[in-house]
DOTORDREN-152729 format. One record per atom (N, C-alpha, C, O, CB): residue in three letters; x, y, z. Coordinates in steps of 0.02 Angstrom, whole numbers, plus 32768, in hexadecimal, padded with zeros to 4 digits. Glycine has a CB too. Example, Ala and Ser with C-alpha at 12.3 -4.5 7.8 and 13.67 -1.06 7.14 Angstrom:
<atoms>
ALA82947EE48186 ALA82677F1F8186 ALA82947F5B8186 ALA82C87F5A81A7 ALA82357F2081C4 SER82827F908162 SER82AC7FCB8165 SER82858002818A SER829E80398192 SER82C07FE2811E 
</atoms>
This chain:
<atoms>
UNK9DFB01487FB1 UNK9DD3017B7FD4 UNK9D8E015E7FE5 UNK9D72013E7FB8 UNK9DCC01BB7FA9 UNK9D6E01668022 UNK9D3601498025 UNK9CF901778019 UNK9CF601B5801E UNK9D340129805E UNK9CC8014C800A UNK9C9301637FF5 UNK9C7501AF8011 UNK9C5A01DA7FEE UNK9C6A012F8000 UNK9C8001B08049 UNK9C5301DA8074 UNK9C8402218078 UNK9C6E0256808F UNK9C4001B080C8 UNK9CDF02188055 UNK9D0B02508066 UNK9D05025D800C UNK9D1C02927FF8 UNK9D64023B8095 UNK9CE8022F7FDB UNK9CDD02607FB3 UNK9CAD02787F94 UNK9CB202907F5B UNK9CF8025D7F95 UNK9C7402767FB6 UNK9C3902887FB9 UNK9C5B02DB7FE9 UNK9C4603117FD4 UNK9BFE02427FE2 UNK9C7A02DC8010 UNK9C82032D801F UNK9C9D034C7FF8 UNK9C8203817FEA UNK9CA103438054 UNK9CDD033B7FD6 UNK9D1403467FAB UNK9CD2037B7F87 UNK9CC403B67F90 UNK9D4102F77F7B UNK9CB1033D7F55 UNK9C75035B7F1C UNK9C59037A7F3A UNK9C5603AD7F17 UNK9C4303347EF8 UNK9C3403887F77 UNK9C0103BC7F87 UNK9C2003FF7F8A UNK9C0504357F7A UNK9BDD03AD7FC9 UNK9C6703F47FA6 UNK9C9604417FA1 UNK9C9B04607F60 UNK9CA2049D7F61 UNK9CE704397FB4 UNK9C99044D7F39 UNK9CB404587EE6 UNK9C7D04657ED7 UNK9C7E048C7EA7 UNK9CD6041D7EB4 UNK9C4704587EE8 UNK9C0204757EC9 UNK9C0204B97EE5 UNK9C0204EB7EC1 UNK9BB9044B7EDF UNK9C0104BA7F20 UNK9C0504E17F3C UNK9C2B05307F34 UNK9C0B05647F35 UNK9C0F04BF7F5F UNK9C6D052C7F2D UNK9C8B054C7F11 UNK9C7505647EDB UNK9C5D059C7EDD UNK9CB405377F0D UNK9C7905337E8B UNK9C5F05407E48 UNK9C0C056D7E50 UNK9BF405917E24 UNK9C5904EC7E1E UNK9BF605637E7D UNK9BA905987E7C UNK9BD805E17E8A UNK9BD306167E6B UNK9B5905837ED3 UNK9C0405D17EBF UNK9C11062A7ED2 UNK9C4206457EA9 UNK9C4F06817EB3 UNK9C2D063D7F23 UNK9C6506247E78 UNK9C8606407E31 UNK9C4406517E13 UNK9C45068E7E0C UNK9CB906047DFD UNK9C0F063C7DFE UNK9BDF06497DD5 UNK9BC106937DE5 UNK9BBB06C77DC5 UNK9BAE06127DD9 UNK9BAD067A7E30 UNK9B9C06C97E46 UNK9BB007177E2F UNK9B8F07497E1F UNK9BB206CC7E82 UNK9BE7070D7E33 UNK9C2B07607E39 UNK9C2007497DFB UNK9C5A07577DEA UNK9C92076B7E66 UNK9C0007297DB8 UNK9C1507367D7C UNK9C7207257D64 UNK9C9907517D50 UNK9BFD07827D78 UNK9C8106E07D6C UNK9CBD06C07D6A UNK9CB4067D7D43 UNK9C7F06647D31 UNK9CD606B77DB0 UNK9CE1066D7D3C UNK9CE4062C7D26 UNK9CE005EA7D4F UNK9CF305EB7D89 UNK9D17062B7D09 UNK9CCC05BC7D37 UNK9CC6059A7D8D UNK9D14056B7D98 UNK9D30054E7DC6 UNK9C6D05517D95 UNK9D22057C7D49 UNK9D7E05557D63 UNK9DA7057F7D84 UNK9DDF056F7D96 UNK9DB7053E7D20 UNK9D7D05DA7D91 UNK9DAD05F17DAC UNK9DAE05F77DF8 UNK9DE0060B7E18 UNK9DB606257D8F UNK9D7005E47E15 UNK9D5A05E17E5B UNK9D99058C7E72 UNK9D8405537E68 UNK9CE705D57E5F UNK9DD005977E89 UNK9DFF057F7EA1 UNK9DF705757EDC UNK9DD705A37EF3 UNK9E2C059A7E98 UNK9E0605467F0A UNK9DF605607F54 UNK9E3005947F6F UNK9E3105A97FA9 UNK9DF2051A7F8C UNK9E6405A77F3C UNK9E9805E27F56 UNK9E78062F7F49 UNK9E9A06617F52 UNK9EE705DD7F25 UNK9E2606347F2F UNK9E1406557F18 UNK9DD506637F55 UNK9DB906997F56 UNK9E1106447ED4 UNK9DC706387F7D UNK9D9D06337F9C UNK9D8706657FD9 UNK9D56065C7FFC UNK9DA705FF7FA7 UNK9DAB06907FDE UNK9DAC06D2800A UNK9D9B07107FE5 UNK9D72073A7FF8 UNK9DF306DE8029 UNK9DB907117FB5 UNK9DAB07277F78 UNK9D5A072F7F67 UNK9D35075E7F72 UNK9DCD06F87F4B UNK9D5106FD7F4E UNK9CFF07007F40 UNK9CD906FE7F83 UNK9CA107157F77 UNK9CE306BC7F11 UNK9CDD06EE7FBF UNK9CA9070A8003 UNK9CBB07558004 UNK9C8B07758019 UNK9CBE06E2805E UNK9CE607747FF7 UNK9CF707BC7FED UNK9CB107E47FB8 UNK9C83080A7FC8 UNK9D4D07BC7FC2 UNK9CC507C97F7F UNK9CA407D87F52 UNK9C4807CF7F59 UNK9C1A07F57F47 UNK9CC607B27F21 UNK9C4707A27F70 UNK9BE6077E7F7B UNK9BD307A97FD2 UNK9B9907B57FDE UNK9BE206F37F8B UNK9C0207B87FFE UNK9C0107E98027 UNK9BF4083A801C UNK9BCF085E803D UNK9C3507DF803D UNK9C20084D7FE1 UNK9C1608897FC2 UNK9BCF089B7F8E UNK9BB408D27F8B UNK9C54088D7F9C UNK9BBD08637F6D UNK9B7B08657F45 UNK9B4708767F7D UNK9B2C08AE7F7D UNK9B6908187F1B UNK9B3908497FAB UNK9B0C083D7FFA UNK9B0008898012 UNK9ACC08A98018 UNK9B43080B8042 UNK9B4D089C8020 UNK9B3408E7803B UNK9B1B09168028 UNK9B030943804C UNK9B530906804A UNK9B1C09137FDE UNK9B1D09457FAD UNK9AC3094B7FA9 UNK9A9C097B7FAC UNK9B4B092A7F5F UNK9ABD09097FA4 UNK9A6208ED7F9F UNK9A42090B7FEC UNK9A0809187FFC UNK9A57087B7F9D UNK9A73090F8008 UNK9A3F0916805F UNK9A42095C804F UNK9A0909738051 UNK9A6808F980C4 UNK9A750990803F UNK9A7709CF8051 UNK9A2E09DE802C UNK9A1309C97FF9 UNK9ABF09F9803A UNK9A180A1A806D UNK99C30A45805A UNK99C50A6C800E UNK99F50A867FF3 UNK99AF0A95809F UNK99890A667FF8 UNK99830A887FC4 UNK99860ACE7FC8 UNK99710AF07FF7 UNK99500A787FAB UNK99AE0AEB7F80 UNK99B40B327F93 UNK99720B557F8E UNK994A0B4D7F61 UNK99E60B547F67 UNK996A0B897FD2 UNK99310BA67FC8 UNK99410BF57FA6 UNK997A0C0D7FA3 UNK990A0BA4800D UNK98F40C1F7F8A UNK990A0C4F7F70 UNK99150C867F9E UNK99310CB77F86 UNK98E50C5B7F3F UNK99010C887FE6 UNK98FF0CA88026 UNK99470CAC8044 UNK995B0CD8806B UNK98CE0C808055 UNK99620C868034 UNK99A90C818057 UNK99EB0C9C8015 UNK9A290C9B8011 UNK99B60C1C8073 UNK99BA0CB07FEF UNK99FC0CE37FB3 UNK9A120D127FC3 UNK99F20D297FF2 UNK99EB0D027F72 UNK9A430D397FB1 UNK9A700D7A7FB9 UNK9A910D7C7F70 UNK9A9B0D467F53 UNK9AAF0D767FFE UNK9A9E0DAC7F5A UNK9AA40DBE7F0B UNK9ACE0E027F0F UNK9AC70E337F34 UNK9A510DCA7EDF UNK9AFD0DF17EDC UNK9B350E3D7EDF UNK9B520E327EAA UNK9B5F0DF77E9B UNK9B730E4B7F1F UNK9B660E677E7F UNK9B830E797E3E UNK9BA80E5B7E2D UNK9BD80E6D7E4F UNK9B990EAA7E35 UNK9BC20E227DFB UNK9C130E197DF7 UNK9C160E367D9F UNK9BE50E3E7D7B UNK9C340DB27E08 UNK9C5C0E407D8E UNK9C700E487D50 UNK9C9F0E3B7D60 UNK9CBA0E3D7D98 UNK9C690E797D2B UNK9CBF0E1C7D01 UNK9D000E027CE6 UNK9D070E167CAD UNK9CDC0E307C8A UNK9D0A0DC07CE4 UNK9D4C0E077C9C UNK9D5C0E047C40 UNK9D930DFE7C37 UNK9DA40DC37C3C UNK9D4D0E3E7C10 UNK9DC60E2A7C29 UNK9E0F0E087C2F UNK9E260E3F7C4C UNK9E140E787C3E UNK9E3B0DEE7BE9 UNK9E520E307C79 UNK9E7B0E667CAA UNK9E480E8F7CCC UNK9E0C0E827CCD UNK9EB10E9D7C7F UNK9E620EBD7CE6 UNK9E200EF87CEB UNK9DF50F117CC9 UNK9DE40F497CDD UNK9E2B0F2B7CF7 UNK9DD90EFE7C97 UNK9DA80F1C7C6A UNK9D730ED87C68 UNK9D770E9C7C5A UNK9DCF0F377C18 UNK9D3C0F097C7F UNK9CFE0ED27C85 UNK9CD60ECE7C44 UNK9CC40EFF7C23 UNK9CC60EE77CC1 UNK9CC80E897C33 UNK9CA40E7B7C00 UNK9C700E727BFA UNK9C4D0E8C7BCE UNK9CB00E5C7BEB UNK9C580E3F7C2E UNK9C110E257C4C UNK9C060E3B7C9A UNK9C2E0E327CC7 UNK9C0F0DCD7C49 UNK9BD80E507C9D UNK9BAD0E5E7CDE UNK9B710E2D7CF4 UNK9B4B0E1B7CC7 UNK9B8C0EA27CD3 UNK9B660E137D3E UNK9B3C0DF57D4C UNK9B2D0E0D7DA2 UNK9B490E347DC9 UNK9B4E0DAF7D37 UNK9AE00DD37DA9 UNK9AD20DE87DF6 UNK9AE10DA07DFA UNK9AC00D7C7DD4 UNK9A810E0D7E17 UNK9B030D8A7E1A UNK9B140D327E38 UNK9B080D337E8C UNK9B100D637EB2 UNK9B7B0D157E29 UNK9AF60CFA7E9A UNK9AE60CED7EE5 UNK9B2A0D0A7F0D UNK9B5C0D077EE8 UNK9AD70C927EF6 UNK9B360D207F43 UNK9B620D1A7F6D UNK9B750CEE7F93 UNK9B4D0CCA7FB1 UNK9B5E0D3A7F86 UNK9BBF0CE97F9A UNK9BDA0CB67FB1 UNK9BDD0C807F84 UNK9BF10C4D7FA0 UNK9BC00CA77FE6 UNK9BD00C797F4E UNK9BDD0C3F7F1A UNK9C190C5D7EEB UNK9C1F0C937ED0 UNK9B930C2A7EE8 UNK9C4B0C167EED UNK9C800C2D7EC9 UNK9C870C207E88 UNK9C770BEF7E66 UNK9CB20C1B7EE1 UNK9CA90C687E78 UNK9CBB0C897E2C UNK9CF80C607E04 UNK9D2C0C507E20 UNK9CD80CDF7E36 UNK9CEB0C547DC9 UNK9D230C2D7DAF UNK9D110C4B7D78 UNK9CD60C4C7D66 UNK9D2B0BDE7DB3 UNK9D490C6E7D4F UNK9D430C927D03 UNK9D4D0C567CD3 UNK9D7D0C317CDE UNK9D830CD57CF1 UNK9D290C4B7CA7 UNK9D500C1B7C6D UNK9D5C0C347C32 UNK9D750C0E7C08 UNK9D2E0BE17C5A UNK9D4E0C757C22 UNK9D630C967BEE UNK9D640CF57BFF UNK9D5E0D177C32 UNK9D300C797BB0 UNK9D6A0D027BC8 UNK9D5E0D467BC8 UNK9D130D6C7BC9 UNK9D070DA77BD5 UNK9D7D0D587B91 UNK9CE70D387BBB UNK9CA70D467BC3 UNK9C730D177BD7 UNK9C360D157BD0 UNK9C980D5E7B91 UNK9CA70CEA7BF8 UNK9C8F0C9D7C2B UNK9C9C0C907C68 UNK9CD40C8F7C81 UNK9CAA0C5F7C19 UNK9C5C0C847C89 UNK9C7E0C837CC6 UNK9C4B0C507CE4 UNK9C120C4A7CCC UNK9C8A0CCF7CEE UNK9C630C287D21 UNK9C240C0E7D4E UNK9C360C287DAD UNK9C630C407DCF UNK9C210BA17D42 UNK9BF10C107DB2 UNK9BDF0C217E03 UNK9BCF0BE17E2E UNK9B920BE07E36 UNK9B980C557E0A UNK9BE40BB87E45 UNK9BE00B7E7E61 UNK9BFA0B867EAE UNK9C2F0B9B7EC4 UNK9C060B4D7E36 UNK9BB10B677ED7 UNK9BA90B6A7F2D UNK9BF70B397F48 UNK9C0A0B0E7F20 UNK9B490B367F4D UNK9C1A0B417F7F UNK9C380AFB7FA8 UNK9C2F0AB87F8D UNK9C620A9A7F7B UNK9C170AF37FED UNK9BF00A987F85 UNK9BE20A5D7F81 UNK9BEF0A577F46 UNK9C020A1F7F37 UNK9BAB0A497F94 UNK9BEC0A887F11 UNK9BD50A7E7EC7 UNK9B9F0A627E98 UNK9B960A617E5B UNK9BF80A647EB7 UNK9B7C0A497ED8 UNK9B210A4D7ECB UNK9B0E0A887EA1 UNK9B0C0A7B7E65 UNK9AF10A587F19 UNK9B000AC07EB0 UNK9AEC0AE27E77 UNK9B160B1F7E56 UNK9B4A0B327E71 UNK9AAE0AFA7E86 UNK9B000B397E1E UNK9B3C0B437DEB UNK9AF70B867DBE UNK9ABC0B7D7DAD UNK9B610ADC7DAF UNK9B1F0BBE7DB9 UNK9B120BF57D83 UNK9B430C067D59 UNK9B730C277D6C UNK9B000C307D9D UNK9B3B0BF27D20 UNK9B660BFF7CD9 UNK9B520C307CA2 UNK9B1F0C2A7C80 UNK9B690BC17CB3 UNK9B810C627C9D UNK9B760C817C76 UNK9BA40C917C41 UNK9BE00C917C4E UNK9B640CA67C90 UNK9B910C9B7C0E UNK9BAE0C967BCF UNK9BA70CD37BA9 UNK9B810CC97B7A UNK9B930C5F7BAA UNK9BC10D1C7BAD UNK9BAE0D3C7B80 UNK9BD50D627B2E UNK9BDE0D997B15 UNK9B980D607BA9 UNK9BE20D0C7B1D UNK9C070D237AD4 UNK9BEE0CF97A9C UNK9C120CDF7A71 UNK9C5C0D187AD5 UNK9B990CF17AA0 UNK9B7A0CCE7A70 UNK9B8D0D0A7A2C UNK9B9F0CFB79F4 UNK9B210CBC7A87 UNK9B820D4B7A45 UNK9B9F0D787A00 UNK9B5F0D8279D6 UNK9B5C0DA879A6 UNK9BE10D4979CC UNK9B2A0D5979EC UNK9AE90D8179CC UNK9AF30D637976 UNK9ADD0D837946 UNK9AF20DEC79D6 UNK9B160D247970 UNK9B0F0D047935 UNK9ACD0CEB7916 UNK9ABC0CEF78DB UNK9B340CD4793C UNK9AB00CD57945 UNK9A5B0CA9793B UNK9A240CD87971 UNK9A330D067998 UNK9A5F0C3B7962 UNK99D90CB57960 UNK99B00CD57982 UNK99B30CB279D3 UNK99E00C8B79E0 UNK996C0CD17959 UNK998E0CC179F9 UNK99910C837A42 UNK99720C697A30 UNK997C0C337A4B UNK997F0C877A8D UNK992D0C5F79F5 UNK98FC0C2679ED UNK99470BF879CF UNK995A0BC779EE UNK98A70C3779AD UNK99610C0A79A2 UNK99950BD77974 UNK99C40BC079A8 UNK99DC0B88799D UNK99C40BFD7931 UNK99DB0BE479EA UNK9A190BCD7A03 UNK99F60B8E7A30 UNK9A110B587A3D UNK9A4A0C0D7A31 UNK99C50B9E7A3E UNK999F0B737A64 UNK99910B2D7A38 UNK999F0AF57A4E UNK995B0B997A78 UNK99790B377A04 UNK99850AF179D2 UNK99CA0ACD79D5 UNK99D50A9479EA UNK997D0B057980 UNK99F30AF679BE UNK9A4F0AE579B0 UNK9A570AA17A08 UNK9A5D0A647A07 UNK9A9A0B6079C0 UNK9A530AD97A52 UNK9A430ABB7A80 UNK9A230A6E7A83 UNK9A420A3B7A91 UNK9A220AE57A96 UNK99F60A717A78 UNK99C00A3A7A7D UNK99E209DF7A55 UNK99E509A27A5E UNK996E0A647A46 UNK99F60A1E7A20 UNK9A1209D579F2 UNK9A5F09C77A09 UNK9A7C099479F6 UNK9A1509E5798E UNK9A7509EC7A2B UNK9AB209D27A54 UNK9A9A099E7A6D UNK9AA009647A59 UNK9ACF09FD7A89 UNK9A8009B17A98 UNK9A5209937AEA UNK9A34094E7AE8 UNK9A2109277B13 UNK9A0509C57AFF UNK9A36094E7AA5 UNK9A0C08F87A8E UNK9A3908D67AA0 UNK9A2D08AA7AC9 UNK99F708DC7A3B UNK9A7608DE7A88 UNK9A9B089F7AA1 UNK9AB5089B7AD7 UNK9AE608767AD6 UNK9AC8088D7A82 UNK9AA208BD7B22 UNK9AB5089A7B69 UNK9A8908667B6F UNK9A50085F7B57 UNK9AB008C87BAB UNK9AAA08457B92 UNK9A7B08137BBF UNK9A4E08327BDB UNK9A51086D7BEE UNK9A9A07EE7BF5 UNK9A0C07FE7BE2 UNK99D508217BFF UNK99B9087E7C22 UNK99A608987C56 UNK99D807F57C2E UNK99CB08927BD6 UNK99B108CD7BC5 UNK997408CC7BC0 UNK995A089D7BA2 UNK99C708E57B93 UNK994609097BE2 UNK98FE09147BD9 UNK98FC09537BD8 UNK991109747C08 UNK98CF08F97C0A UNK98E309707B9E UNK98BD09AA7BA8 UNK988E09BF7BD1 UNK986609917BD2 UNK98A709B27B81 UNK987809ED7BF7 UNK984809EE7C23 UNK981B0A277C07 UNK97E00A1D7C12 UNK986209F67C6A UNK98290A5D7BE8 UNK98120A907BD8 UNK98360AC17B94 UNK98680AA77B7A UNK98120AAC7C15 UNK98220AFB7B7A UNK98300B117B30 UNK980F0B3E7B4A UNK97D30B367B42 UNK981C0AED7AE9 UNK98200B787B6F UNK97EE0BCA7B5D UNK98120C017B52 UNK984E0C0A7B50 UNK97BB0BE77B9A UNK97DC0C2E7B4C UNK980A0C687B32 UNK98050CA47B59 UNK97EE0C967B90 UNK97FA0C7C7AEB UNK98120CE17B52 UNK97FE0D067B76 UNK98230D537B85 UNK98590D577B67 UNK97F80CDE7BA3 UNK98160D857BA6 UNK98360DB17BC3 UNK98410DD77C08 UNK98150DD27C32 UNK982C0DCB7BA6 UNK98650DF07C11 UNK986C0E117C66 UNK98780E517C5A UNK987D0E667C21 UNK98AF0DF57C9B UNK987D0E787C8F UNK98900EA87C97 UNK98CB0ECA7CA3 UNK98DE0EC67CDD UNK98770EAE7CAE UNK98E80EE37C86 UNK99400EFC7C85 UNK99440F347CCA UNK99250F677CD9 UNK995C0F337C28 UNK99820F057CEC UNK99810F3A7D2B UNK99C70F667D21 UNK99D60F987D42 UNK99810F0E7D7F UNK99E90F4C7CF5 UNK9A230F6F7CD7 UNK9A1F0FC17CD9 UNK9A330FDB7D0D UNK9A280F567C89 UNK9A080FE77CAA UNK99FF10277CC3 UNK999E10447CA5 UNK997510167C9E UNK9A4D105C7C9D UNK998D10797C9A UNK996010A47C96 UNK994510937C6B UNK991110737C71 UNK996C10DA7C94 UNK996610A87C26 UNK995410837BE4 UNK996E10537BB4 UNK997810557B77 UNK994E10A67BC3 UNK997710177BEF UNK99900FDA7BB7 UNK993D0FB97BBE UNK99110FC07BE8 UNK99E60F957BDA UNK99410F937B7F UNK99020F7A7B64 UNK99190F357B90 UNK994F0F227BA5 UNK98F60F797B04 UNK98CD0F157B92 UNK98A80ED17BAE UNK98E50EAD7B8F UNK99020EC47B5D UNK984E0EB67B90 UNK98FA0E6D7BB3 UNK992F0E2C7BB2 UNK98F00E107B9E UNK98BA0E0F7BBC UNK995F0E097BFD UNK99030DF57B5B UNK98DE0DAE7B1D UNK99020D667B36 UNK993F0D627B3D UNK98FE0DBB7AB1 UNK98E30D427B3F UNK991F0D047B4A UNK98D60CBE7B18 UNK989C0CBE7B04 UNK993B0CEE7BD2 UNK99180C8C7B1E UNK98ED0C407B09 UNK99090C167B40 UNK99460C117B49 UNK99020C177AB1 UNK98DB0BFA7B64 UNK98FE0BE67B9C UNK98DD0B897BA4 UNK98A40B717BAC UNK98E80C267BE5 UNK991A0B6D7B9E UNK990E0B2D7BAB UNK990B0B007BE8 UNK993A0B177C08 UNK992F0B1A7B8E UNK98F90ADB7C03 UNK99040AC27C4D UNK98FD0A797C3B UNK98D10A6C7C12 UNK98CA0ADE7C8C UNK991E0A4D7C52 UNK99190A0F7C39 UNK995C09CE7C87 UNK998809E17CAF UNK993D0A1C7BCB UNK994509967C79 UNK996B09777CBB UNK999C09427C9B UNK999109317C60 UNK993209507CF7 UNK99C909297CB9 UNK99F408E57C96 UNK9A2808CC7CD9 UNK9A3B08EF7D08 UNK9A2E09027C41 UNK9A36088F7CCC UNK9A4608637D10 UNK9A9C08737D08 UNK9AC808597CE6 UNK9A2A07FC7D0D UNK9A9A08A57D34 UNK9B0608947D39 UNK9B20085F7D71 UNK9B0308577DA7 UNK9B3D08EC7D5C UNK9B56083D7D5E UNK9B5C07F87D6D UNK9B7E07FA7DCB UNK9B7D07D07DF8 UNK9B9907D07D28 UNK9B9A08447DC5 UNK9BA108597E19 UNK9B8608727E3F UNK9B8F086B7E7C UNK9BC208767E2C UNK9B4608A97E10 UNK9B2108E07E48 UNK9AE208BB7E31 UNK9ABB08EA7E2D UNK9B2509457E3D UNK9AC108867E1F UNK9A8F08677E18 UNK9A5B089C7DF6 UNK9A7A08B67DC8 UNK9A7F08487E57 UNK9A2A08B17DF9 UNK99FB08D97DBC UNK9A0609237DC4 UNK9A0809447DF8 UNK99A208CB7DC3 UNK9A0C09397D81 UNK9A1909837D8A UNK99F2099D7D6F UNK99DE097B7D3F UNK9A50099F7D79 UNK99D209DA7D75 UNK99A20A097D6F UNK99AD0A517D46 UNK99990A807D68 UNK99920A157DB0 UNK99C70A647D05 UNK99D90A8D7CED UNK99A90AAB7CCA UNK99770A8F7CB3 UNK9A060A807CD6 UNK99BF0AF87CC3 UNK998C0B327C9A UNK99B70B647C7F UNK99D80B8D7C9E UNK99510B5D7CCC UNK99B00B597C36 UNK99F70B937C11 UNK99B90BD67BEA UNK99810BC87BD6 UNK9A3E0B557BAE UNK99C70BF67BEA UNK99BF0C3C7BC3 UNK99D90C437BA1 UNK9A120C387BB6 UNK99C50C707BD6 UNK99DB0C527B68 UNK99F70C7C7B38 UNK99D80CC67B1D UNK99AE0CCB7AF1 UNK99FA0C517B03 UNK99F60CFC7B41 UNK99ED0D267B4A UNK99F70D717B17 UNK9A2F0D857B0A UNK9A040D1A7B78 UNK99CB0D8A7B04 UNK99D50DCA7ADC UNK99B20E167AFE UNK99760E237B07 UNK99B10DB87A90 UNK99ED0E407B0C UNK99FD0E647B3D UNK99E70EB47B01 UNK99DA0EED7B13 UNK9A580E4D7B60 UNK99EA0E9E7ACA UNK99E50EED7AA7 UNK99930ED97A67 UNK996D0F057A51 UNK9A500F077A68 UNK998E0EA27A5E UNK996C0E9F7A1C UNK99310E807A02 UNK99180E7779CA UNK99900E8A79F9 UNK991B0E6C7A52 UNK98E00E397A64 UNK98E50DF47A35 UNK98BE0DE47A07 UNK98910E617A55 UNK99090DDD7A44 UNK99030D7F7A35 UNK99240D7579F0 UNK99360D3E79DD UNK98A50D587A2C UNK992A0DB479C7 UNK99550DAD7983 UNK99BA0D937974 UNK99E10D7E794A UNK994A0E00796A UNK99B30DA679B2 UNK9A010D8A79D6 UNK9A1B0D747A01 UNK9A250D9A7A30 UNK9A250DA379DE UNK9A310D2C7A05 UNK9A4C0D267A56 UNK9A900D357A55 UNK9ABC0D277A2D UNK9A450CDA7A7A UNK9A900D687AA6 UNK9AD60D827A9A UNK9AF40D547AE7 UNK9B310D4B7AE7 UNK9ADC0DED7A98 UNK9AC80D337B2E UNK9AD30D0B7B47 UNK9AC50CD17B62 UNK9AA30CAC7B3E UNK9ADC0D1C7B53 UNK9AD20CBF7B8D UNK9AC30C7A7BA3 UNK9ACC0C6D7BDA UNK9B050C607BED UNK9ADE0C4E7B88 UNK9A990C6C7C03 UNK9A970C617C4A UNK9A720C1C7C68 UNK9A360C177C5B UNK9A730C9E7C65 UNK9A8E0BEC7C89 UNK9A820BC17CA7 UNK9A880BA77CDE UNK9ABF0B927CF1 UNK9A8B0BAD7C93 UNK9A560BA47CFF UNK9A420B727D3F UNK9A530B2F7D49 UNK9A410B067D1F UNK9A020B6C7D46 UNK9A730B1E7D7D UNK9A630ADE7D6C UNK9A720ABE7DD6 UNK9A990AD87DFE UNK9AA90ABA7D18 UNK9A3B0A7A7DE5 UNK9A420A5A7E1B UNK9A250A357E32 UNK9A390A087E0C UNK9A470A717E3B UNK99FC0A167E59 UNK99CD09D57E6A UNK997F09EB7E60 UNK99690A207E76 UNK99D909BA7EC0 UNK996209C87E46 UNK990E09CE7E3F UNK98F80A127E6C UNK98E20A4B7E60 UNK98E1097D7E64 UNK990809F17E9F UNK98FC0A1A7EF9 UNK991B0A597F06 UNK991B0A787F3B UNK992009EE7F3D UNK99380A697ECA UNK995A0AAE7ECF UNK99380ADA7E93 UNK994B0B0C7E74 UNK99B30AA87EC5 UNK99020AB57E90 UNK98F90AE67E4F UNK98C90B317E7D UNK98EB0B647E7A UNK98BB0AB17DFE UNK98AC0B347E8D UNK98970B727E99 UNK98D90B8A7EC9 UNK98BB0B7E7EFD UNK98480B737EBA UNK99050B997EDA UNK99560BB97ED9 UNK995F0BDE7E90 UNK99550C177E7C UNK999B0B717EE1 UNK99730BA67E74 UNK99920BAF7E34 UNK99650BD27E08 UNK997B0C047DEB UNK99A60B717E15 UNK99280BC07E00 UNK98FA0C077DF3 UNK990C0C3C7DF9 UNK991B0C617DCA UNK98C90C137E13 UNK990F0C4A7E37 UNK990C0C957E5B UNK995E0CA37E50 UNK99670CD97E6B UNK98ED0C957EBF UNK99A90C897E30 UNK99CC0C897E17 UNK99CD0CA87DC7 UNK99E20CE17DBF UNK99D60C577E28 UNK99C00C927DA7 UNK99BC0C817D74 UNK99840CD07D56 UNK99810CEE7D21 UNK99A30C2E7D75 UNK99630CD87D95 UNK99360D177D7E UNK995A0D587D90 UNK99540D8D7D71 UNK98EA0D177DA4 UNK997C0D4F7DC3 UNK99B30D817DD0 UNK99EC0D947D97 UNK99FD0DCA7D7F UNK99D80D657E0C UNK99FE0D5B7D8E UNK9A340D677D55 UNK9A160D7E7D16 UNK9A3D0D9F7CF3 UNK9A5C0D287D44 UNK99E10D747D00 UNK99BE0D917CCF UNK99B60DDA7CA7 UNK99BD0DF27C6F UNK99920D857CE2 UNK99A00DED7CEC UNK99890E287CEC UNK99D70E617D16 UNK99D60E9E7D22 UNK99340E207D1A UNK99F10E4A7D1B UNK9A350E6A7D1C UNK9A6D0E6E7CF2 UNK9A960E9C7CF6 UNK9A4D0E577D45 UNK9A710E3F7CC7 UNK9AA00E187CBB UNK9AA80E607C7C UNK9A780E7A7C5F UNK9A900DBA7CAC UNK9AE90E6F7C75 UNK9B030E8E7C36 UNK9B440E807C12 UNK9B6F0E627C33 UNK9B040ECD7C41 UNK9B530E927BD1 UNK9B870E9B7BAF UNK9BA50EE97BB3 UNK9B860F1A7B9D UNK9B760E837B6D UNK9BE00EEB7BD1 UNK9C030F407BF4 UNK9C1F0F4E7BAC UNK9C020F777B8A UNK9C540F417C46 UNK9C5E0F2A7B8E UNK9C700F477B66 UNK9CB50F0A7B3B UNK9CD50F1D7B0A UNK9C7F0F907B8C 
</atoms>
């Protein structure tokens, strides 16, 4: 083989082995039978990065509930037009087309710990992702739009960022939420999550679901 045909040979194989690295692969697995494959994949990251940040002006918000069969368990206000996927009886998420951004709610913490404690429990999960950062720790309350006389929503609300190896930096903010007892119980768990550039969206998300959000029965 001469010098100059394998000097391309090697520049291809580098080549390749960077765009296994990319998509988070192995670089023995970037094959060149794989090679459509991964421009698929580094095509799909690209778009995801160009699409506009969600603004809070362009929301629409409407009731959903679930639980098992017809009998609703959890109540929320979720964006419209973002699709519903139940994962339990008192789990569910809200995720746009792209799957850029994402509202999760969880309401079967059961009011075991306080939200200051669930928020600890959280945190020490969280240590061990890759490039995990905390960004913030506050506390706080809202106003219950649920009915007349339900008392102020207590939450401990964390917001913190970490590098996922397909959607490149993500931007998340969880609540842990106490709906009857001001901060002595978390009974849920609501989370935001999407690009830096979406955070005032996901704000204005995340504050919606708050102050709506109930346990039916």
């Amino acid at each position: 083989m001469k010098k100059s045909r394998t000097a391309r040979v090697l520049a291809g194989t580098a080549i390749v082995a960077a765009a296994g690295l990319l998509v988070g692969i192995a670089p023995s697995d970037a094959a060149p039978t794989r090679t459509a494959a991964t421009t698929t994949a580094v095509a799909t990251v690209q778009a995801k990065a160009a699409k506009p940040a969600l603004k809070a002006s362009g929301l629409q918000f409407g009731y959903k509930c679930w639980g098992r069969g017809s009998h609703c368990t959890v109540a929320v206000y979720a964006p419209k037009g973002w699709k519903f996927t139940q994962l339990s009886r008192e789990h569910a998420k809200f995720t746009d087309s792209s799957n850029t951004w994402m509202l999760r709610v969880n309401g079967g913490l059961g009011g075991k710990v306080s939200t200051t404690r669930a928020a600890d429990q959280r945190i020490h999960a969280l240590r061990s992702v890759a490039s995990f950062k905390l960004v913030s720790r506050t506390s706080g309350t809202a106003p219950s739009k649920v009915g007349w006389s339900a008392p102020r929503v207590a939450y401990t609300q964390l917001t913190y960022t970490y590098r996922d190896g397909a959607r490149s930096q993500r931007w998340v903010t969880t609540r842990f939420v106490d709906t009857f007892t001001s901060g002595r119980h978390a009974y849920i768990e609501l989370t935001v999550g999407g690009r830096p550039q979406d955070k005032a969206g996901l704000t204005k998300v995340l504050s919606e679901a708050t102050e709506r959000v109930a346990l039916v029965g």
